[in-house]
mmCIF file of the N, C-alpha and C atoms, coordinates in Angstrom:
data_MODEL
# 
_entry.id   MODEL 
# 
loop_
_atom_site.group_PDB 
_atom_site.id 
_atom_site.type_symbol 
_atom_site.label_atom_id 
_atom_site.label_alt_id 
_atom_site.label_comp_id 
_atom_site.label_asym_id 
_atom_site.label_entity_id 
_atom_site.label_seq_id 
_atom_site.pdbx_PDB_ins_code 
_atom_site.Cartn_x 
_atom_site.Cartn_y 
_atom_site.Cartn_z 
_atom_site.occupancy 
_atom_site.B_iso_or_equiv 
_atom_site.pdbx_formal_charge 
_atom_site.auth_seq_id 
_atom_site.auth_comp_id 
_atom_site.auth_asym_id 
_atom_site.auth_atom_id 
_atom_site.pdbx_PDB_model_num 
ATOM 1   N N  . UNK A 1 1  ? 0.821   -1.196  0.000  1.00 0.00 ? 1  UNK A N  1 
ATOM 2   C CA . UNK A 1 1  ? 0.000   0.000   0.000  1.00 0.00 ? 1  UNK A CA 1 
ATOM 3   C C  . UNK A 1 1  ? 0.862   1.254   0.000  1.00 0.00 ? 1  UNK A C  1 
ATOM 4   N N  . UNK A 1 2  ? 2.123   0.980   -0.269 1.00 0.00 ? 2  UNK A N  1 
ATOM 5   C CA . UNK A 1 2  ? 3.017   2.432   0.011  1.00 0.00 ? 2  UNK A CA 1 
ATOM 6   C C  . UNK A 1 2  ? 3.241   3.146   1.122  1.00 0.00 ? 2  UNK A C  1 
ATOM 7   N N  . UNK A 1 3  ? 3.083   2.220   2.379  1.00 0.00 ? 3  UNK A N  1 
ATOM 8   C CA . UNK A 1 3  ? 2.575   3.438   3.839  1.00 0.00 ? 3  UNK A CA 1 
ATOM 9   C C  . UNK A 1 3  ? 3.736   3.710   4.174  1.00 0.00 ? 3  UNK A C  1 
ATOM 10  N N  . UNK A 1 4  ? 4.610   2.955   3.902  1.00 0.00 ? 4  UNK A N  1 
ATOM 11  C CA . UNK A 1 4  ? 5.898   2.660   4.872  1.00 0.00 ? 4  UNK A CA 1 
ATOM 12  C C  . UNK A 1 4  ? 5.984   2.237   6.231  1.00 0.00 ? 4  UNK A C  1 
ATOM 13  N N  . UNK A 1 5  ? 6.648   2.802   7.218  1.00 0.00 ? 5  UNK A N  1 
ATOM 14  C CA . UNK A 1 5  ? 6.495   1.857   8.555  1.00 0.00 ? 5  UNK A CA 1 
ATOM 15  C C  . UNK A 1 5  ? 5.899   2.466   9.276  1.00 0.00 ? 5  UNK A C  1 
ATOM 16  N N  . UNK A 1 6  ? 5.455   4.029   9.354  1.00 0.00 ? 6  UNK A N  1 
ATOM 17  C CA . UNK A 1 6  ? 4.587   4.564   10.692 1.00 0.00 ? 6  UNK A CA 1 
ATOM 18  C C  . UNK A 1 6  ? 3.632   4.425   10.204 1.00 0.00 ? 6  UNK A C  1 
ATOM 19  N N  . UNK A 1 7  ? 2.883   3.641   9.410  1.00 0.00 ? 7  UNK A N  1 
ATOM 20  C CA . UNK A 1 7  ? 1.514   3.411   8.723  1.00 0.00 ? 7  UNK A CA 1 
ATOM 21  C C  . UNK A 1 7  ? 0.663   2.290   9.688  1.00 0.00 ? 7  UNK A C  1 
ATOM 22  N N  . UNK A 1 8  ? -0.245  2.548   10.485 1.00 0.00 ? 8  UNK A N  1 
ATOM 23  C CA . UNK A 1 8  ? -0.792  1.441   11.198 1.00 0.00 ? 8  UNK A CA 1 
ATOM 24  C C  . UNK A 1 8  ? -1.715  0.110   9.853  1.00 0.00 ? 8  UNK A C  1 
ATOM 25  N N  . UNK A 1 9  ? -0.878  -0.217  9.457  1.00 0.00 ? 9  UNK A N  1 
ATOM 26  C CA . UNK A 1 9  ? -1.473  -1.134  8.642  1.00 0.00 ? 9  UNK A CA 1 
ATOM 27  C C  . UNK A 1 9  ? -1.087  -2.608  9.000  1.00 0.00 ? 9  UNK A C  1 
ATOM 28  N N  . UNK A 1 10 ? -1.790  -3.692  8.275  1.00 0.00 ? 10 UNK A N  1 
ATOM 29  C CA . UNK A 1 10 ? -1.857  -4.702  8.962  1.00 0.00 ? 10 UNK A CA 1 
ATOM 30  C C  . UNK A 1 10 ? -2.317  -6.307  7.722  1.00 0.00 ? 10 UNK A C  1 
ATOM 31  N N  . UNK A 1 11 ? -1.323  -7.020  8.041  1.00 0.00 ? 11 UNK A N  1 
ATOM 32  C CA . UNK A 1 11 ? -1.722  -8.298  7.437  1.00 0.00 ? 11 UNK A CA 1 
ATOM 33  C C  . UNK A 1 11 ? -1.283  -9.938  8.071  1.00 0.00 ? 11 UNK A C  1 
ATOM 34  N N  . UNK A 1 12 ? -2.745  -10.351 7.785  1.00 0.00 ? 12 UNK A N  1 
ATOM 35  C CA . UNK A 1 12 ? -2.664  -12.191 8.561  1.00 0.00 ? 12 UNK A CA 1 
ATOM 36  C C  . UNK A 1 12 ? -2.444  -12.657 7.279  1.00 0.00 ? 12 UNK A C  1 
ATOM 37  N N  . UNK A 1 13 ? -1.758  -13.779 7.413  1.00 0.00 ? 13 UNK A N  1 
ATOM 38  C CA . UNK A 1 13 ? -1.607  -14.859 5.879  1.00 0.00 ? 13 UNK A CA 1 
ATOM 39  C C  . UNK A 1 13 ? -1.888  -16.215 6.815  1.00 0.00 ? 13 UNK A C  1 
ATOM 40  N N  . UNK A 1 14 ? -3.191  -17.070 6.414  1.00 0.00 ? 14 UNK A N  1 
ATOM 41  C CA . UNK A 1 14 ? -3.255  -18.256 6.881  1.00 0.00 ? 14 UNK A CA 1 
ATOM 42  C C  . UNK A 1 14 ? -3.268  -19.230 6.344  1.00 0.00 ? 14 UNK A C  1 
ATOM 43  N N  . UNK A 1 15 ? -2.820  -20.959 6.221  1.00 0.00 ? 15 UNK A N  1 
ATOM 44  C CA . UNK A 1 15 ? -2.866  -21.842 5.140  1.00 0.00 ? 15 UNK A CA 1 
ATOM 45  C C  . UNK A 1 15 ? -4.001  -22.762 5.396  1.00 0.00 ? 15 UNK A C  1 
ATOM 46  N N  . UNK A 1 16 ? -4.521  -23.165 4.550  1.00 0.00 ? 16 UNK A N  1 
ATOM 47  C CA . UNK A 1 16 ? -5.737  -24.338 5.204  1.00 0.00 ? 16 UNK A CA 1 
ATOM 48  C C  . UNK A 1 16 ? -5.528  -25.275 3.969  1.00 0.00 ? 16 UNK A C  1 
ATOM 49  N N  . UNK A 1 17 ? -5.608  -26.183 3.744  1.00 0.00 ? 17 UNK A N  1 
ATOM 50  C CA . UNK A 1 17 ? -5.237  -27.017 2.883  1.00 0.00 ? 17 UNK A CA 1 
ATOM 51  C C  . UNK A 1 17 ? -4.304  -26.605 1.670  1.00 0.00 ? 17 UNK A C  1 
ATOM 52  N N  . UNK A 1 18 ? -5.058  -26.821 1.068  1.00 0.00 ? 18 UNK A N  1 
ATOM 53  C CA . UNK A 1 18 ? -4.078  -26.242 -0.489 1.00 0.00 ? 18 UNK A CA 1 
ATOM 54  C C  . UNK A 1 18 ? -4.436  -24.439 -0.890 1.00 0.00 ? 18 UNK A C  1 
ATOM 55  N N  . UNK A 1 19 ? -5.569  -23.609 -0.119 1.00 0.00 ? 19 UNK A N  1 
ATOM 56  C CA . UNK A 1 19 ? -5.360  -22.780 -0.361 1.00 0.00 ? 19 UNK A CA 1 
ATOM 57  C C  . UNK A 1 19 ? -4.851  -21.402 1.112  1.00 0.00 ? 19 UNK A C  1 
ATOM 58  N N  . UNK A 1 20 ? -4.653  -20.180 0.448  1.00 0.00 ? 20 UNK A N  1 
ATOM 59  C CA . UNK A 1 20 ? -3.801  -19.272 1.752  1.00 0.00 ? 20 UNK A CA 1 
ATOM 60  C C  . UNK A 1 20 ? -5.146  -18.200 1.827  1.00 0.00 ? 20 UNK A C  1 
ATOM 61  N N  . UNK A 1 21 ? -5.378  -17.671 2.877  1.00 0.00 ? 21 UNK A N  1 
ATOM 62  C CA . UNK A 1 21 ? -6.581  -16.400 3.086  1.00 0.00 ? 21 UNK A CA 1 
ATOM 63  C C  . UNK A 1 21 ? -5.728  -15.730 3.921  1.00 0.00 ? 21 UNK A C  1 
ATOM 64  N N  . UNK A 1 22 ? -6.533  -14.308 3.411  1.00 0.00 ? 22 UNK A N  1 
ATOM 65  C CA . UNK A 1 22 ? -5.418  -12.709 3.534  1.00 0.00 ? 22 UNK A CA 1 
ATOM 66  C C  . UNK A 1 22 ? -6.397  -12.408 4.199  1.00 0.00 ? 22 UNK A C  1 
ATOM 67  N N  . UNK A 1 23 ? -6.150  -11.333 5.597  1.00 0.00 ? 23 UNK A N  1 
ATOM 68  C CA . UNK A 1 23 ? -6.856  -10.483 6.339  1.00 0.00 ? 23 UNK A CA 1 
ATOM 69  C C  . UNK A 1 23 ? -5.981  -9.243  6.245  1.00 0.00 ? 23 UNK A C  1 
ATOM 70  N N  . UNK A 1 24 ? -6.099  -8.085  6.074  1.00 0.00 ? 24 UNK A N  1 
ATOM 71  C CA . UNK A 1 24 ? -5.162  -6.693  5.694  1.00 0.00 ? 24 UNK A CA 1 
ATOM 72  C C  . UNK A 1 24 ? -6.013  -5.587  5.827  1.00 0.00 ? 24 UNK A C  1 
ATOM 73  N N  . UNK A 1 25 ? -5.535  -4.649  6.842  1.00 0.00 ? 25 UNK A N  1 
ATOM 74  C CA . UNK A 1 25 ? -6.463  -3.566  6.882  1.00 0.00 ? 25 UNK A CA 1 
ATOM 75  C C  . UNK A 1 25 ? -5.517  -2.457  7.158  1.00 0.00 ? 25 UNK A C  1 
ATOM 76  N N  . UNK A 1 26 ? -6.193  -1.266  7.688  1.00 0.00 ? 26 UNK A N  1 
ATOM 77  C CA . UNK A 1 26 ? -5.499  -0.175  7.701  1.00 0.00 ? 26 UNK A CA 1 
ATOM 78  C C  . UNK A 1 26 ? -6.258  0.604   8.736  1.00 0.00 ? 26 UNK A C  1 
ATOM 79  N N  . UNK A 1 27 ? -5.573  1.485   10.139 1.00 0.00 ? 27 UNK A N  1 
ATOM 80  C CA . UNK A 1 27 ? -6.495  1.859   10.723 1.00 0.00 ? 27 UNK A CA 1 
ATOM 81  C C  . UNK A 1 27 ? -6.190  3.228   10.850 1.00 0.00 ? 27 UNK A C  1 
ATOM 82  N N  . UNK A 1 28 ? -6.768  4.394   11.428 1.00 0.00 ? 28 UNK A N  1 
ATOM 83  C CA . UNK A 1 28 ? -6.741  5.358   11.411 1.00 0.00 ? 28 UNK A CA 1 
ATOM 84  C C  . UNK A 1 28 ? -5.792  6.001   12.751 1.00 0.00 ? 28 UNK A C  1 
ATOM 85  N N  . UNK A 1 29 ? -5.508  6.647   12.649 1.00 0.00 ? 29 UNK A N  1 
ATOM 86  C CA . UNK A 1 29 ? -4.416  7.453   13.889 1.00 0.00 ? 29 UNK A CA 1 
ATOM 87  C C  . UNK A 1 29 ? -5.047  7.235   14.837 1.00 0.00 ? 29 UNK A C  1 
ATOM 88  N N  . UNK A 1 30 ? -6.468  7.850   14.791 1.00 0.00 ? 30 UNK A N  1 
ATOM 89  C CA . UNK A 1 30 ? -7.225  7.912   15.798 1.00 0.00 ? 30 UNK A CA 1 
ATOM 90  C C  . UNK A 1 30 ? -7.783  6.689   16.697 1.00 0.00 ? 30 UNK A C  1 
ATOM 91  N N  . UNK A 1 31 ? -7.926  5.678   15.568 1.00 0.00 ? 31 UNK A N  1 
ATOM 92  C CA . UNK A 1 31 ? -8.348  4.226   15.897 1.00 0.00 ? 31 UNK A CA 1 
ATOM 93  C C  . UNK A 1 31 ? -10.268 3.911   15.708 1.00 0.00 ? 31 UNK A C  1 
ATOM 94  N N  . UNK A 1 32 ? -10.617 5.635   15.545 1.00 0.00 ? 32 UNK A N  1 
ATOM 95  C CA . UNK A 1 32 ? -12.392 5.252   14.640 1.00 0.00 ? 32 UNK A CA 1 
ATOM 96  C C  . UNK A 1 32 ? -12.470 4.740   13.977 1.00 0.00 ? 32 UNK A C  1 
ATOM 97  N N  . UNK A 1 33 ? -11.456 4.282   13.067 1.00 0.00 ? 33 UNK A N  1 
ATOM 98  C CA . UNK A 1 33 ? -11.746 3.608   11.379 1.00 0.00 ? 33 UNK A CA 1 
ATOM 99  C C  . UNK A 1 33 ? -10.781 2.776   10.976 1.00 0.00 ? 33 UNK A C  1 
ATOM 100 N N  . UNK A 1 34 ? -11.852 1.599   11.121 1.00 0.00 ? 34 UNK A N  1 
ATOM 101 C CA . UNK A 1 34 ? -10.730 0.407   10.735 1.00 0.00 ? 34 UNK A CA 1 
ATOM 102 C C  . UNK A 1 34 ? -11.025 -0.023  9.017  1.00 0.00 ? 34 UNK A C  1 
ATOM 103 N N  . UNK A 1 35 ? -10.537 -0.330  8.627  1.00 0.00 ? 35 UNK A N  1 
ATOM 104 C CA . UNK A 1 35 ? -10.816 -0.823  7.077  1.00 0.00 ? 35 UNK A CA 1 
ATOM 105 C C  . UNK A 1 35 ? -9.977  -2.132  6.851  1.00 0.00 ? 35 UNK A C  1 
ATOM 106 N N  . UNK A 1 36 ? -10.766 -3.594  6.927  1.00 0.00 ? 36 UNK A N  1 
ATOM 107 C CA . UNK A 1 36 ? -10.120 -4.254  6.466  1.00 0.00 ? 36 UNK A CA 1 
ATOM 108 C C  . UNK A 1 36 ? -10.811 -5.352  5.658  1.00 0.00 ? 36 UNK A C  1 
ATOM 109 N N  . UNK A 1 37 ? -10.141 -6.184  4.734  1.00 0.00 ? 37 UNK A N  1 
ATOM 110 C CA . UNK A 1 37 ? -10.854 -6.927  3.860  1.00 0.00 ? 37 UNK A CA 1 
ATOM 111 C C  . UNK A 1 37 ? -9.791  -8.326  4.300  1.00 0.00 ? 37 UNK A C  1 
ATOM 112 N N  . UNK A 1 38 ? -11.111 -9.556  3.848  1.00 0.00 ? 38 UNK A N  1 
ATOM 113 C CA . UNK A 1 38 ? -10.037 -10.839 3.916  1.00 0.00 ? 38 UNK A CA 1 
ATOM 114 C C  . UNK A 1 38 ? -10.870 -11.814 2.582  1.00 0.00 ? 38 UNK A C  1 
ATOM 115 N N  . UNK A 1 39 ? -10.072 -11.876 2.177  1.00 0.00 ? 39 UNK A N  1 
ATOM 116 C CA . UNK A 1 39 ? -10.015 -12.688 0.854  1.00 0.00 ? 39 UNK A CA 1 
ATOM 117 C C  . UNK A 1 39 ? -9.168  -14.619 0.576  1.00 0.00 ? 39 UNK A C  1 
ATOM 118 N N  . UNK A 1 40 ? -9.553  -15.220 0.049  1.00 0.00 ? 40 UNK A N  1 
ATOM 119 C CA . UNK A 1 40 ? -8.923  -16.548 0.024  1.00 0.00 ? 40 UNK A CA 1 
ATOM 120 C C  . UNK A 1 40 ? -8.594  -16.928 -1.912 1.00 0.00 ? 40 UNK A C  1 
ATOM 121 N N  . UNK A 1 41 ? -7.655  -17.600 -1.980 1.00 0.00 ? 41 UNK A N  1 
ATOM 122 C CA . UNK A 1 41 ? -7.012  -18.018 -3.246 1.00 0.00 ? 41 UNK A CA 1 
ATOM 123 C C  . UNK A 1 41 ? -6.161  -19.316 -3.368 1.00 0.00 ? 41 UNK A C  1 
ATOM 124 N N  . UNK A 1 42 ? -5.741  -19.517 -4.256 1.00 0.00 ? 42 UNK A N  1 
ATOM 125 C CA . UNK A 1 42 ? -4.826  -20.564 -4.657 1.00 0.00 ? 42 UNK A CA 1 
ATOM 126 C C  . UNK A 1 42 ? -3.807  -20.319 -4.013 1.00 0.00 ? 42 UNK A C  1 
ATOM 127 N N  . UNK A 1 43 ? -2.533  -21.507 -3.840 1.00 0.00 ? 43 UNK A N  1 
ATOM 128 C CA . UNK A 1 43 ? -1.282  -20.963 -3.934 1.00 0.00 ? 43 UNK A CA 1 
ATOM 129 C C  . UNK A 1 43 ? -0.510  -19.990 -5.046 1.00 0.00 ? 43 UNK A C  1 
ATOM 130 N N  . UNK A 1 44 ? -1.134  -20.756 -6.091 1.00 0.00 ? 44 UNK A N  1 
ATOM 131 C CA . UNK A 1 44 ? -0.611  -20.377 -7.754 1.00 0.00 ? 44 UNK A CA 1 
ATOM 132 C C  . UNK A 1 44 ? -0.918  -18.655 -7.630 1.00 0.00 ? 44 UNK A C  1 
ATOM 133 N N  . UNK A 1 45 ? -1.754  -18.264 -7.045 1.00 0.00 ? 45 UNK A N  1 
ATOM 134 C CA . UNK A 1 45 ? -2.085  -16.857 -7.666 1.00 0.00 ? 45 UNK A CA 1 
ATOM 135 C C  . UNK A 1 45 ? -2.406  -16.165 -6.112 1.00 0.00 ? 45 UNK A C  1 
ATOM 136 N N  . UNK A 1 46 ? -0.975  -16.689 -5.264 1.00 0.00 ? 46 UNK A N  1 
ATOM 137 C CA . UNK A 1 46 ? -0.869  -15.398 -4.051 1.00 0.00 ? 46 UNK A CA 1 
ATOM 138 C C  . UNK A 1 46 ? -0.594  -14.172 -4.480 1.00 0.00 ? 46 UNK A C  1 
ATOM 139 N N  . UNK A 1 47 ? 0.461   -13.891 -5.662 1.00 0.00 ? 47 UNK A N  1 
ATOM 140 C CA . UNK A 1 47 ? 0.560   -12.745 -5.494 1.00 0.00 ? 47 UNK A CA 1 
ATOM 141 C C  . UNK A 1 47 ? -0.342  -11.918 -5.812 1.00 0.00 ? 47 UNK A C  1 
ATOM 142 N N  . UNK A 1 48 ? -1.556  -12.085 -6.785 1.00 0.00 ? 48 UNK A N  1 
ATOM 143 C CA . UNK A 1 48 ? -2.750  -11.679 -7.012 1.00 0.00 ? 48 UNK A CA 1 
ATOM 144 C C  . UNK A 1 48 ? -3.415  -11.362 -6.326 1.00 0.00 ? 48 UNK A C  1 
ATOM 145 N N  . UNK A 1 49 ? -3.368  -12.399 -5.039 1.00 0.00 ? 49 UNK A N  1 
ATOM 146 C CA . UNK A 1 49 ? -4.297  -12.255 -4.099 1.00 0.00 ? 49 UNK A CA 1 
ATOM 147 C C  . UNK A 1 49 ? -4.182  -11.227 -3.220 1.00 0.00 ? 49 UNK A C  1 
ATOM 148 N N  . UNK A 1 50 ? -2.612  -10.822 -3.016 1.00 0.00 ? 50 UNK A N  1 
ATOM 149 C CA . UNK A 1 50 ? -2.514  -9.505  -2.284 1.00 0.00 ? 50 UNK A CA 1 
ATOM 150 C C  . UNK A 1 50 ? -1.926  -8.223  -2.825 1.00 0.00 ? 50 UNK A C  1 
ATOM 151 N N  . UNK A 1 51 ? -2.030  -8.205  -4.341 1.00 0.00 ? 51 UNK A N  1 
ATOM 152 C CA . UNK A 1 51 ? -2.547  -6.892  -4.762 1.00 0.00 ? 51 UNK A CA 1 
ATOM 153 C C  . UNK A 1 51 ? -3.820  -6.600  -4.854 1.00 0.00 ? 51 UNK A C  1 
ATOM 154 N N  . UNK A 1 52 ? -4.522  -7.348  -4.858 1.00 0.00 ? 52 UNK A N  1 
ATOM 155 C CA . UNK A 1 52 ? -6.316  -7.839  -4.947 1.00 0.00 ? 52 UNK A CA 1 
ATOM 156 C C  . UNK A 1 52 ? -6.465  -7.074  -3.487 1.00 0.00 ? 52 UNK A C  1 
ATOM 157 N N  . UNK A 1 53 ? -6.285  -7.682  -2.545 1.00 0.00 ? 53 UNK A N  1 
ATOM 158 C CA . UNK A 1 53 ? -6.449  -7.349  -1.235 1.00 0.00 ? 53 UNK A CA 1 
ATOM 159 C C  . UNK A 1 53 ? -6.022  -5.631  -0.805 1.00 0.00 ? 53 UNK A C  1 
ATOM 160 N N  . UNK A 1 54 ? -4.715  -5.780  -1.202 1.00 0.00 ? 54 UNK A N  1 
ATOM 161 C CA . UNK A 1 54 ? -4.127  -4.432  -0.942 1.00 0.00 ? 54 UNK A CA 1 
ATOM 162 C C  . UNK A 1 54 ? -5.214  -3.371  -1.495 1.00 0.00 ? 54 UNK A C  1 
ATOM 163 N N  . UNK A 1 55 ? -5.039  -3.162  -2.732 1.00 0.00 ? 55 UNK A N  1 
ATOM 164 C CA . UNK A 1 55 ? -6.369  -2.867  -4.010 1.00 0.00 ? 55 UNK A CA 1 
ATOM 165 C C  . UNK A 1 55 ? -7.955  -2.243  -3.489 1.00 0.00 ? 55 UNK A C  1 
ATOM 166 N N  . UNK A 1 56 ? -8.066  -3.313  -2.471 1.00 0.00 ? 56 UNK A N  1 
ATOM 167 C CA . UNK A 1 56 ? -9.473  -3.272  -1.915 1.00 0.00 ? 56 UNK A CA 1 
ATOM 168 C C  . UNK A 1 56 ? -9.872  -2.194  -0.837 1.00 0.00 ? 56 UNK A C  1 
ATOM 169 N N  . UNK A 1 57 ? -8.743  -2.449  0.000  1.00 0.00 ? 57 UNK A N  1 
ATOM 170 C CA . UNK A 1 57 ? -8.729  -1.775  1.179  1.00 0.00 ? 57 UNK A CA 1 
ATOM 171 C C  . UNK A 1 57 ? -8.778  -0.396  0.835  1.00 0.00 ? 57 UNK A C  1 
ATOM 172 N N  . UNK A 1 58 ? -7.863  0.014   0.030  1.00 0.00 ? 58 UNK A N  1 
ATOM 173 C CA . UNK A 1 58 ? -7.069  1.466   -0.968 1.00 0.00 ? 58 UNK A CA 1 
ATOM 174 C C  . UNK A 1 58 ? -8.706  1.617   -0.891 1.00 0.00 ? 58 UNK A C  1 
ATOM 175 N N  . UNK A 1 59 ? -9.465  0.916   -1.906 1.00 0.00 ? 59 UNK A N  1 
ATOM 176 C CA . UNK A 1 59 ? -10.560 1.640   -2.801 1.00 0.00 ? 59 UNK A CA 1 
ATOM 177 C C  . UNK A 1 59 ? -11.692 1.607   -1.687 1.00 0.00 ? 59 UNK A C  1 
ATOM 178 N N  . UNK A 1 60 ? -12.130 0.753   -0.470 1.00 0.00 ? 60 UNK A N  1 
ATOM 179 C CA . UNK A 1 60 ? -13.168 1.282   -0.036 1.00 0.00 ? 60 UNK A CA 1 
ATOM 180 C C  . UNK A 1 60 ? -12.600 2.299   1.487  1.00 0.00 ? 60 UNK A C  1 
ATOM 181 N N  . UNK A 1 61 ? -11.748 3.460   1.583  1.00 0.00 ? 61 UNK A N  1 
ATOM 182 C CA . UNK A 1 61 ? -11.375 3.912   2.255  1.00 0.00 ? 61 UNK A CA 1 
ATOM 183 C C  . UNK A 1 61 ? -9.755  4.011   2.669  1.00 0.00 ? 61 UNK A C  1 
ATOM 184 N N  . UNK A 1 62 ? -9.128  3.067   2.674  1.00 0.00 ? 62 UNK A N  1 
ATOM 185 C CA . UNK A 1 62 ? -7.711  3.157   3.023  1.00 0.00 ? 62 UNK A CA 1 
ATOM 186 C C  . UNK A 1 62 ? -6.876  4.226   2.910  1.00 0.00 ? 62 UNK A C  1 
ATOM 187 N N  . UNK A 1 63 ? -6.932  4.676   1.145  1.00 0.00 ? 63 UNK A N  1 
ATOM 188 C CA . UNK A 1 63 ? -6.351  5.422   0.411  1.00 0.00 ? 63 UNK A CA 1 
ATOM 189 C C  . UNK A 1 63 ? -6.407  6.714   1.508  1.00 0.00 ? 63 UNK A C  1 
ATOM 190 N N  . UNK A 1 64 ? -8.291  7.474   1.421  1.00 0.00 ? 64 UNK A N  1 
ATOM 191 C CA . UNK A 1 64 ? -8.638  8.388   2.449  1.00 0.00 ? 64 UNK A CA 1 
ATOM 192 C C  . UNK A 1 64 ? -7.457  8.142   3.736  1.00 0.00 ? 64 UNK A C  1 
ATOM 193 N N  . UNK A 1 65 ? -7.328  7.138   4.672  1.00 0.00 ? 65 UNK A N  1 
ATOM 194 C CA . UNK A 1 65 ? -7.010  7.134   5.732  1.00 0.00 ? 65 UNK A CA 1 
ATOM 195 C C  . UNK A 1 65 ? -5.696  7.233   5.249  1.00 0.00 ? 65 UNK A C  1 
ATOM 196 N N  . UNK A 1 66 ? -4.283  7.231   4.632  1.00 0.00 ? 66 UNK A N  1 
ATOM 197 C CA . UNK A 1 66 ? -3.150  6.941   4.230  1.00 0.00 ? 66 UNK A CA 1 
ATOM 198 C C  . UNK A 1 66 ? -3.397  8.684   4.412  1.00 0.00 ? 66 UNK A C  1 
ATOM 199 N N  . UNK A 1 67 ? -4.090  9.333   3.361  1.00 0.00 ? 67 UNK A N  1 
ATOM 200 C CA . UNK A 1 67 ? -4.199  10.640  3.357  1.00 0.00 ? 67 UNK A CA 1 
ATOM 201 C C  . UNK A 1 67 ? -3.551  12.017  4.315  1.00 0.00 ? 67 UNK A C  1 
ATOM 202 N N  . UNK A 1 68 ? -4.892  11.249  5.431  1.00 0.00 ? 68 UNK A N  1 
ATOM 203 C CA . UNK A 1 68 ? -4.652  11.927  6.807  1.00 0.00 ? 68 UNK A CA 1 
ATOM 204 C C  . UNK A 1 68 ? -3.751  11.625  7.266  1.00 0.00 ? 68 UNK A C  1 
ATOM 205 N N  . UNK A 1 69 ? -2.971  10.526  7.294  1.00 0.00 ? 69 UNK A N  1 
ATOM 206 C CA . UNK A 1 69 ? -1.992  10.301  7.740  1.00 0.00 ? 69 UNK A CA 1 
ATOM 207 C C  . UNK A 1 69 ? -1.019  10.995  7.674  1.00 0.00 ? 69 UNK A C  1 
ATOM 208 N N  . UNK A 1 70 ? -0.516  11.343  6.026  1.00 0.00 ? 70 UNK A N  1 
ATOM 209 C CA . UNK A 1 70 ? 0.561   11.762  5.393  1.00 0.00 ? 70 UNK A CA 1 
ATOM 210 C C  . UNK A 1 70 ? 0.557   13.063  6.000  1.00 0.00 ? 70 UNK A C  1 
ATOM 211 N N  . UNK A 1 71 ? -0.815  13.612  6.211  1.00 0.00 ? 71 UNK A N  1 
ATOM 212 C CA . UNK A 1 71 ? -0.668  14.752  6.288  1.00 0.00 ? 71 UNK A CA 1 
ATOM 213 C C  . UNK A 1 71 ? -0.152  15.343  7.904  1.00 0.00 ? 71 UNK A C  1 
ATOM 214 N N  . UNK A 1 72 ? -0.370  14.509  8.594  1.00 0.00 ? 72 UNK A N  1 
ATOM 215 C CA . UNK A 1 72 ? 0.234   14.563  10.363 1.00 0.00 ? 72 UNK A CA 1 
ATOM 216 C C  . UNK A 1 72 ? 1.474   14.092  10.074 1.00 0.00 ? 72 UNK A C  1 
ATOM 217 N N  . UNK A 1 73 ? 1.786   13.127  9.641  1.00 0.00 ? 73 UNK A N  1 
ATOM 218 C CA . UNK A 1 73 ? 3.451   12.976  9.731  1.00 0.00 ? 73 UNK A CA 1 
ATOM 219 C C  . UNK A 1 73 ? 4.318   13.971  9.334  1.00 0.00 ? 73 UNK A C  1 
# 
């Protein structure tokens, strides 16, 4: 997501048989607004799965919260 490291952002990677599920969110300075999405895929197409994921978070809010961020740091 580009945050770098003072970015409260966040990711689980879990395995369950043959496929991996992503939990990744992003929260706000404040801690009102959490935004996170969790998604499941193949092995074959992890990396998909977490630009997919990353992607998601960005578009229903993240991006906004990265925003405010940038702008206090």
């Amino acid at each position: 997501m580009h945050g770098g490291c003072s970015i409260p952002a966040f990711g689980y990677a879990h395995i369950d048989g043959d496929s991996i599920s992503l939990k990744a969110g992003i929260i706000s300075l404040d801690g009102q607004r959490v935004i996170k999405v969790k998604r499941s895929s193949s092995f074959e197409n992890v990396k998909e799965l977490g630009e997919m994921v990353a992607n998601e978070v960005l578009n229903i809010g993240g991006e906004q919260i990265l925003k405010e961020i940038r702008q206090q740091l």
